[in-house]
C-alpha positions as CSV (number, residue, x, y, z in Angstrom):
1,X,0.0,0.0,0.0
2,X,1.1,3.5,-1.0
3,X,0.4,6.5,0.8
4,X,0.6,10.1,0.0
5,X,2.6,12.5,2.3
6,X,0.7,15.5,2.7
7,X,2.2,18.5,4.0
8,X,0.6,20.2,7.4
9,X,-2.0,22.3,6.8
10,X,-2.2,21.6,3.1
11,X,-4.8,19.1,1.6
12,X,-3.7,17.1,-1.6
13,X,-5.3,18.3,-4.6
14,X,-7.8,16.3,-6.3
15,X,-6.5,14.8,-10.2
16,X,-7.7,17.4,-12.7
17,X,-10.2,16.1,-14.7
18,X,-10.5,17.4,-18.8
19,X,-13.9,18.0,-18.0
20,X,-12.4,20.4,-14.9
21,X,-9.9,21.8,-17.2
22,X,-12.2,23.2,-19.8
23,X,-14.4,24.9,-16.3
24,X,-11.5,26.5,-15.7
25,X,-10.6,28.1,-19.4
26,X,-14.0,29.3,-19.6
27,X,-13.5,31.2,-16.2
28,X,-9.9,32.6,-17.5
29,X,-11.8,33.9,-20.6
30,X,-14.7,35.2,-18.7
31,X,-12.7,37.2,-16.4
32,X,-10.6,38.4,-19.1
33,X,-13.7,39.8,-20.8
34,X,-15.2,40.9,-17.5
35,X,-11.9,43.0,-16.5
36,X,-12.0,44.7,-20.2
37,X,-15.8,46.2,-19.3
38,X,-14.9,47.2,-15.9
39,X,-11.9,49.0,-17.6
40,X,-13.9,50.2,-20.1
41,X,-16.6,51.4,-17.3
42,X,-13.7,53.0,-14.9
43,X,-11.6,54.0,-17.8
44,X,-15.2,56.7,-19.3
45,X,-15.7,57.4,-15.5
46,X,-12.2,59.1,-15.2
47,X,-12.4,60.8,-18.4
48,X,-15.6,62.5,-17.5
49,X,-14.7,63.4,-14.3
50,X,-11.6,65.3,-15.6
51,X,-14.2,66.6,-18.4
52,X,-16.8,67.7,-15.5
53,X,-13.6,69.3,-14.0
54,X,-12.5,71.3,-16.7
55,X,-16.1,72.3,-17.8
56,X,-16.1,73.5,-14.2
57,X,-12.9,75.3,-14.5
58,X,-13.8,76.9,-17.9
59,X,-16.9,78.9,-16.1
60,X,-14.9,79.5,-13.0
61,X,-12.4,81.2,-15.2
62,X,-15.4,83.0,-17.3
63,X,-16.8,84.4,-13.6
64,X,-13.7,85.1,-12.3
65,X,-13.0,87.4,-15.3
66,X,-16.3,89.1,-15.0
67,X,-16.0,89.8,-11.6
68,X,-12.8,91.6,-12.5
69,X,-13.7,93.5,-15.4
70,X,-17.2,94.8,-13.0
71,X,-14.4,95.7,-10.1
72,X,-12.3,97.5,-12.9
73,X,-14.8,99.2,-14.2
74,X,-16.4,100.3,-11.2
75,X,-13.0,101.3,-9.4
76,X,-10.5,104.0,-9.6
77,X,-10.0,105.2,-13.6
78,X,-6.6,105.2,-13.1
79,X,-4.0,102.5,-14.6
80,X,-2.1,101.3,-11.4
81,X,-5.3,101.2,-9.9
82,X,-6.0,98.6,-11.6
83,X,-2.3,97.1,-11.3
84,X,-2.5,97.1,-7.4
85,X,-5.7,95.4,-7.7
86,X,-5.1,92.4,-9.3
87,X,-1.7,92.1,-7.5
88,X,-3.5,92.1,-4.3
89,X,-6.3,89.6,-5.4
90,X,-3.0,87.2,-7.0
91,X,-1.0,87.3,-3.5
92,X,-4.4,86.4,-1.6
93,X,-5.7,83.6,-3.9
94,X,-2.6,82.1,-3.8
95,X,-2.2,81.7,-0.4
96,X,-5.6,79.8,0.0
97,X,-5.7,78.2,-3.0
98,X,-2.0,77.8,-4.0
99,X,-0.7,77.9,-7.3
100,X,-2.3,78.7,-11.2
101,X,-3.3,82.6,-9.7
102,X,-0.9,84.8,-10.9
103,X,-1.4,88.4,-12.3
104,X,-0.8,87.6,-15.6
105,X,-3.7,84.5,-15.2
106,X,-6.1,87.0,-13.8
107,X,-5.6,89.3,-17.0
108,X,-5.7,86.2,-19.2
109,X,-9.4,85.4,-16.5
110,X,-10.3,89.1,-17.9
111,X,-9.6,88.7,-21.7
112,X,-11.5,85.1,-21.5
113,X,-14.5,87.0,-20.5
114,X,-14.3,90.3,-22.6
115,X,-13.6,87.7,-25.5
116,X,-16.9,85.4,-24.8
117,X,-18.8,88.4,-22.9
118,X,-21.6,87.5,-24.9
119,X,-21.8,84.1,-24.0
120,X,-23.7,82.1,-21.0
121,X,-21.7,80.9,-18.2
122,X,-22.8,77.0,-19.1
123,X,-21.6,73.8,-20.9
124,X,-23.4,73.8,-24.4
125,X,-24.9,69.8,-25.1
126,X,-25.7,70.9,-28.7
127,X,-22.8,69.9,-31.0
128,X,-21.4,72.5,-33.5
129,X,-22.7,70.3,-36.5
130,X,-26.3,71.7,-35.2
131,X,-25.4,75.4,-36.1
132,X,-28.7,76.5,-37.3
133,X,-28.4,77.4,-41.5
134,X,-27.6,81.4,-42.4
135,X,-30.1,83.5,-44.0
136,X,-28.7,84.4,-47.2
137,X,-29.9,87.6,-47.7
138,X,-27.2,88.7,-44.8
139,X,-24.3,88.0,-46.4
140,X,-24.4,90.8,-48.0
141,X,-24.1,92.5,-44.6
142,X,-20.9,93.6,-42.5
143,X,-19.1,90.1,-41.5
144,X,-19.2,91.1,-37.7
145,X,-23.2,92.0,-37.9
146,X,-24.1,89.6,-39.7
147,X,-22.2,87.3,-37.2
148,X,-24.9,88.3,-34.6
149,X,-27.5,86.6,-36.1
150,X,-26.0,83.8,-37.1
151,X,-24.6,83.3,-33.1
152,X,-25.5,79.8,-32.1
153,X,-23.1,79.0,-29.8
154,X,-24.7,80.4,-25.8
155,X,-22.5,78.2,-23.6
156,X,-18.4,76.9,-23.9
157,X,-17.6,73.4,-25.6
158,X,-17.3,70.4,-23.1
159,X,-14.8,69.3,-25.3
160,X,-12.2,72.4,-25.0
161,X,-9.8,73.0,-22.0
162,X,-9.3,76.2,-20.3
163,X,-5.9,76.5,-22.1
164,X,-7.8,76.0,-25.4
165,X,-10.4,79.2,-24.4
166,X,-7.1,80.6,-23.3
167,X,-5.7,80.4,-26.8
168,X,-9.3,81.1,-28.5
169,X,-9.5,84.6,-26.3
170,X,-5.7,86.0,-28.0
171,X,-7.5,86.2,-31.4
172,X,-8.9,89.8,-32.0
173,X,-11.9,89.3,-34.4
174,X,-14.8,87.3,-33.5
175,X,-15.3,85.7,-36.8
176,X,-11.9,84.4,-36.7
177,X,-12.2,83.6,-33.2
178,X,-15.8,81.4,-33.8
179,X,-14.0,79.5,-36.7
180,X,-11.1,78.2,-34.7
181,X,-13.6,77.1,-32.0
182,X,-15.6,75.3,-33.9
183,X,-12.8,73.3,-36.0
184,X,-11.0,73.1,-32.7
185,X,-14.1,71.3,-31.4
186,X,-15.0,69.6,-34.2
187,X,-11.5,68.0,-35.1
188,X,-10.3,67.6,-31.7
189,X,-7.6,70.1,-32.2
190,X,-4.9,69.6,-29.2
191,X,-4.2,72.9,-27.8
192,X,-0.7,72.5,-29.2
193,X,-2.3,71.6,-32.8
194,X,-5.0,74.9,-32.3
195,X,-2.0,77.1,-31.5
196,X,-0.3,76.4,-34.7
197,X,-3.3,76.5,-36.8
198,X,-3.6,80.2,-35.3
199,X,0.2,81.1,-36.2
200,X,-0.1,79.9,-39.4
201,X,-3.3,81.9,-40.3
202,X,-5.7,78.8,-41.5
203,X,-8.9,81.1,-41.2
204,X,-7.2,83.7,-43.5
205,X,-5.4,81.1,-46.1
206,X,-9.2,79.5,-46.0
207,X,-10.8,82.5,-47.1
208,X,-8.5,83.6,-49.8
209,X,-10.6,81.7,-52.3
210,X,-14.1,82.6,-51.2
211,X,-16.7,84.6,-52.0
212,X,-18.6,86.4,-48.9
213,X,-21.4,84.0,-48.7
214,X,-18.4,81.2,-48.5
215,X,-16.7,83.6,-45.8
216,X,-19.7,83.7,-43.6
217,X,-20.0,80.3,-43.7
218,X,-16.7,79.1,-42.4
219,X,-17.0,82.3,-40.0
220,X,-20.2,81.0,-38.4
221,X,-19.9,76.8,-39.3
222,X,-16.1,76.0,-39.3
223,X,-14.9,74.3,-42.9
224,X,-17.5,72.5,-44.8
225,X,-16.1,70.7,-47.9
226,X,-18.7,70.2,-50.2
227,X,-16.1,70.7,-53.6
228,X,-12.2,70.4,-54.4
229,X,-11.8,74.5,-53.9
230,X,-12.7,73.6,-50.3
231,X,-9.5,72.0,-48.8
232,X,-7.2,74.1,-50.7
233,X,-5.4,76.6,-49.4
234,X,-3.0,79.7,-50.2
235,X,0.0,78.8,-49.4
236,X,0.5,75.9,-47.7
237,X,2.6,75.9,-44.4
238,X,5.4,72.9,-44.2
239,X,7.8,74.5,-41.2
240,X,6.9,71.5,-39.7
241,X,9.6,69.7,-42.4
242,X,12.5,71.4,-40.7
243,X,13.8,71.9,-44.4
244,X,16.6,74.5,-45.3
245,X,15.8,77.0,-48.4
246,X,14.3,75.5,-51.1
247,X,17.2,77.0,-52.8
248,X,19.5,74.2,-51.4
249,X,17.1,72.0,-52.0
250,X,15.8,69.2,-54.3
251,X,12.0,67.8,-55.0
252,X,12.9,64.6,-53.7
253,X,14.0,65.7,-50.3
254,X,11.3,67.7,-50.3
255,X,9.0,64.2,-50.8
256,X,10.8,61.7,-48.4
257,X,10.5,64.9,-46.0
258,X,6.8,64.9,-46.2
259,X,6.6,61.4,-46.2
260,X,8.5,61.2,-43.1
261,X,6.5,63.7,-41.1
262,X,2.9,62.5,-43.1
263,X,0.8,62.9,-40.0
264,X,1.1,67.1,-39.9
265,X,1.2,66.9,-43.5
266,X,-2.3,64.9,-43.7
267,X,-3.4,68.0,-40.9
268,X,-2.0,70.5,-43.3
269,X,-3.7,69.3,-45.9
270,X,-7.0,69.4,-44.3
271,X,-10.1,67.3,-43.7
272,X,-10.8,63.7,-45.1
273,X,-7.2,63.1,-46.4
274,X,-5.9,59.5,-46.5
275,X,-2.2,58.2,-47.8
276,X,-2.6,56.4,-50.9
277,X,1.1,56.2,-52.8
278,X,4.4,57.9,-53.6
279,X,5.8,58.1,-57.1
280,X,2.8,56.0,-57.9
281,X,2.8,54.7,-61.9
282,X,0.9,55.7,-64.3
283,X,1.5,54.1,-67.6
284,X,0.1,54.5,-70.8
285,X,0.8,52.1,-74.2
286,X,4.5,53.4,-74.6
287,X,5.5,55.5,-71.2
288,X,5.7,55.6,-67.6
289,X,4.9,58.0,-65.3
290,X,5.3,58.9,-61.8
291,X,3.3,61.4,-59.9
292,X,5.0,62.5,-56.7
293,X,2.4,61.7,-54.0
294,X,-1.8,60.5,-53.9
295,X,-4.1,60.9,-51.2
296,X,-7.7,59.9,-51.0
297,X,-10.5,62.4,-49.5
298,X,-13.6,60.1,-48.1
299,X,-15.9,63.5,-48.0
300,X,-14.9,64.5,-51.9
301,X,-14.6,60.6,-53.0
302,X,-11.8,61.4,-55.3
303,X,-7.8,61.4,-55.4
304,X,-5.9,64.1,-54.9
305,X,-2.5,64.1,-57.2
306,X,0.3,66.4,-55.8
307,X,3.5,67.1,-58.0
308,X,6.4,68.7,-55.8
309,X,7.6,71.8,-57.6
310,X,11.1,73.2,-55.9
311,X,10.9,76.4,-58.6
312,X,8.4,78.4,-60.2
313,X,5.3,77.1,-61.5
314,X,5.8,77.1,-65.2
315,X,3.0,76.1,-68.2
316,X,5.2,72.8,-68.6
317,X,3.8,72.1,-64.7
318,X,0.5,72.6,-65.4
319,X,0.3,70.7,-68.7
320,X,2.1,68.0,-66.8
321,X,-0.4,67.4,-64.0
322,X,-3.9,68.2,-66.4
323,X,-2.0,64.5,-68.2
324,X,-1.6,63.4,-64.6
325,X,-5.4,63.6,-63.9
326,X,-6.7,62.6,-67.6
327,X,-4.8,59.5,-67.0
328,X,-5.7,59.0,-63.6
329,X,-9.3,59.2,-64.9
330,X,-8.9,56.7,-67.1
331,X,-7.0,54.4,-65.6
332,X,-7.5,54.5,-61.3
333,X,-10.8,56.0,-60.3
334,X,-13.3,53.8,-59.4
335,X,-17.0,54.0,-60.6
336,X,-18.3,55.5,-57.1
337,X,-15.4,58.3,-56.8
338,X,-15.6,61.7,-58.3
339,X,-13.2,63.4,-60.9
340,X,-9.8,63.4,-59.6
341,X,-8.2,67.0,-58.6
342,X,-4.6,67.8,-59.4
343,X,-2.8,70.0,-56.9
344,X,1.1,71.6,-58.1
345,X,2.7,72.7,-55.0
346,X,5.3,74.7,-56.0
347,X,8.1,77.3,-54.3
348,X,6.9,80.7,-56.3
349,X,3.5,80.6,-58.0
350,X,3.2,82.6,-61.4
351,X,-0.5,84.5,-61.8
352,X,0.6,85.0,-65.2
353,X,0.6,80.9,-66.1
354,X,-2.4,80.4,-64.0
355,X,-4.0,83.1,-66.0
356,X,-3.2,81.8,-69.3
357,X,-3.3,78.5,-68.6
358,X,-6.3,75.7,-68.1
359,X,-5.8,76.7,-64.1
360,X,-7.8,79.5,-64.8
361,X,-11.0,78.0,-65.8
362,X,-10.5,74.3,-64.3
363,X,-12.3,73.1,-61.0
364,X,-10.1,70.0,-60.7
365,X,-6.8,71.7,-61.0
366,X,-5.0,74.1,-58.5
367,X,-2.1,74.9,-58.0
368,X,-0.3,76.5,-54.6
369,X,3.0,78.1,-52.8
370,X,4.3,76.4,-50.2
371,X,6.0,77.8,-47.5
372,X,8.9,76.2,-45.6
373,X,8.3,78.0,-42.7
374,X,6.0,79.2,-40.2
375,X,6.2,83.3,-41.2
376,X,4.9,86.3,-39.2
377,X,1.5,87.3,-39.5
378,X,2.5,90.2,-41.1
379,X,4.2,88.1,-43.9
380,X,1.4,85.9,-44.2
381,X,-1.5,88.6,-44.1
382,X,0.9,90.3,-47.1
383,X,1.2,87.1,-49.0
384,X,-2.6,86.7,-48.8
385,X,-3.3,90.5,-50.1
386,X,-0.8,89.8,-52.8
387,X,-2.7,86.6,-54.3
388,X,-6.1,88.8,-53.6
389,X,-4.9,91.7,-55.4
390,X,-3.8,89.4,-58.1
391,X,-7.1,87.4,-58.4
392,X,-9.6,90.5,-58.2
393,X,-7.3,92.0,-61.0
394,X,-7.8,88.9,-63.3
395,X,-11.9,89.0,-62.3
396,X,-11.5,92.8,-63.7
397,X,-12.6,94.4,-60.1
398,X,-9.1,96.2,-59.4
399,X,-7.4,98.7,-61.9
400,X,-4.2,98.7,-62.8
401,X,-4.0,101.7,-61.4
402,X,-4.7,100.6,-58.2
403,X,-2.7,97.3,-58.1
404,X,0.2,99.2,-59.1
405,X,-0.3,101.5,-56.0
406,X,-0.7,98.5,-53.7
407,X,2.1,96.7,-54.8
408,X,4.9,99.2,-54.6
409,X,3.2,100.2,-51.3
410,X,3.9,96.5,-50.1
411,X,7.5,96.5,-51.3
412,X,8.8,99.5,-49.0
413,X,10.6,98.6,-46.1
414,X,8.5,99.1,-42.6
């Protein structure tokens, strides 16, 4: 007879049977898929107790400011009145409350409120997509007045932080200010990301080729994109390549650059974008060819063809890429896409070849300057006027008279 030593205070284990054995899988995959909910459950909990916070915070800041504006205004009309003031008020929140109460964040507490002054001290529920439609007729109106009626935003975004409104609250006109907000909201724009779409002027590159009725609409309703002029811009901002002068430079650095850093390239670009191909081949019955880089845009359904231009844009460019897209027609797009759109994004665009040239006329083919880096706003504003001047020449409502005058008043030094 065998027996079994057992070990004080342990009791043998009973043989595992298969049938035991499969119990005990079944539990291990239960609990895994239990543990995933209750992640899931604790993981939305957090988040929207940080989000409840930072509503919180948001209207704190909003009161906080309006009490201080009302205490200014009713106070002494003198400057270091107001000085002395909010250095008092820092030094005594800051010893209840600690840090995050310093002068300079009660003025930025003051500019969040004389920025958003028209809005109620509440977390909106409505999303931005609900923006009620704008009467038509009031486009014809002053931007800013017109902008009154078309106000559908009452409360602050549950979605933006306080260093967002902080951001939003820096920008002088309320037109400007509203888009940024809404994209910001709409695109879950990082503060870091909103930042640099303020620097680098999106709202004014965005309106360079609208009409009014286009520029109330991505005042009041952020950027729709309903056709190809939509998602393009003048010019396009790629400081984020960290290139030297395209002077230096060759169009296949300036490819493997982009390709690189595709992510704020795709953000540059705009909404919808998708990577298809680089140097993707297009062939006919005796040649090859190679257009530099192909994106897809699920709210357009078509391809977007890019060719890299390190010089000026020259008639050669243009004929090049209206091939590019013909072929690309006939050869790649699918039966549920629309036509394809052909974008030359070069280092100095020519108004004179894009007068003369099927750019002109076309709705499928654009072409752009790029910009490798992130200029003033003075720069930028100038380059803007430039390409307006430039257009409303070609559409006849400037005289020559008057470009002329503009443009030599551009070219003096400040």
């Amino acid at each position: 007879m065998v027996t079994r030593k057992v070990r004080a205070g342990k009791s043998a284990s009973p043989p595992q049977t298969p049938a035991m054995e499969g119990s005990a899988l079944i539990v291990v995959e239960q609990h895994g898929e239990l543990m995933d909910r209750v992640v899931t459950i604790l993981d939305q909990a957090r988040t929207n107790v940080l989000r409840a916070v930072n509503s919180n915070m948001v209207i704190a800041y909003w009161l906080i400011g309006r009490e201080i504006v009302q205490a200014l205004q009713g106070g002494e009309d003198r400057a270091d009145y107001g000085s002395r003031l909010l250095a008092e008020l820092s030094e005594s929140l800051k010893r209840r409350y600690g840090r995050g109460f310093s002068v300079t964040n009660l003025k930025y507490f003051r500019m969040f409120f004389q920025a958003y002054a028209n809005r109620t001290p509440e977390i909106r529920h409505k999303p931005c997509d609900e923006l009620s439609e704008l009467d038509q007729a009031s486009v014809l109106a002053d931007l800013s007045a017109a902008l009154e009626a078309a106000e559908a935003l009452k409360g602050f975004s549950p979605n933006l932080s306080w260093s967002h409104y902080r951001s939003l609250s820096m920008i002088e006109h309320r037109a400007e200010r509203l888009f940024y907000e809404i994209e910001a909201e709409r695109c879950n724009w990082s503060q870091p990301v909103l930042e640099r779409q303020i620097h680098s002027q999106l709202f004014a590159r965005l309106l360079k080729s609208r009409d009014k009725a286009g520029m109330l609409k991505l005042a009041s309703a952020g950027q729709t994109v309903e056709r190809p002029m939509d998602v393009i811009k003048h010019p396009y901002v790629l400081d984020f390549l960290d290139l030297p002068d395209a002077i230096q430079l060759h169009e296949s650095e300036l490819e493997a650059a982009i390709i690189e850093k595709l992510q704020p390239f795709l953000l540059e670009l705009g909404k919808g974008f998708a990577f298809v191909a680089r140097q993707h081949r297009v062939s006919s019955e005796s040649q090859h060819f190679y257009v530099d880089l192909v994106f897809y845009n699920y709210l357009l359904k078509c391809f977007l063809l890019i060719d890299l231009k390190i010089g000026r844009l020259t008639h050669q460019d243009v004929g090049q890429m209206d091939m590019y897209v013909r072929m690309f027609d006939d050869l790649r797009r699918g039966d549920g896409d629309n036509p394809t759109v052909g974008l030359i994004l070069c280092a100095e665009r020519d108004e004179v070849v894009a007068r003369y040239s099927v750019l002109n006329e076309s709705q499928q083919l654009f072409a752009s300057k790029y910009m490798l880096y992130l200029p003033s706003e003075e720069e930028l504003r100038a380059e803007i006027e430039r390409l307006q001047i430039e257009v409303e020449q070609l559409a006849g409502t400037v005289s020559d008279s008057e470009t002329v005058e503009k443009s030599s008043r551009e070219r003096q030094p400040k």
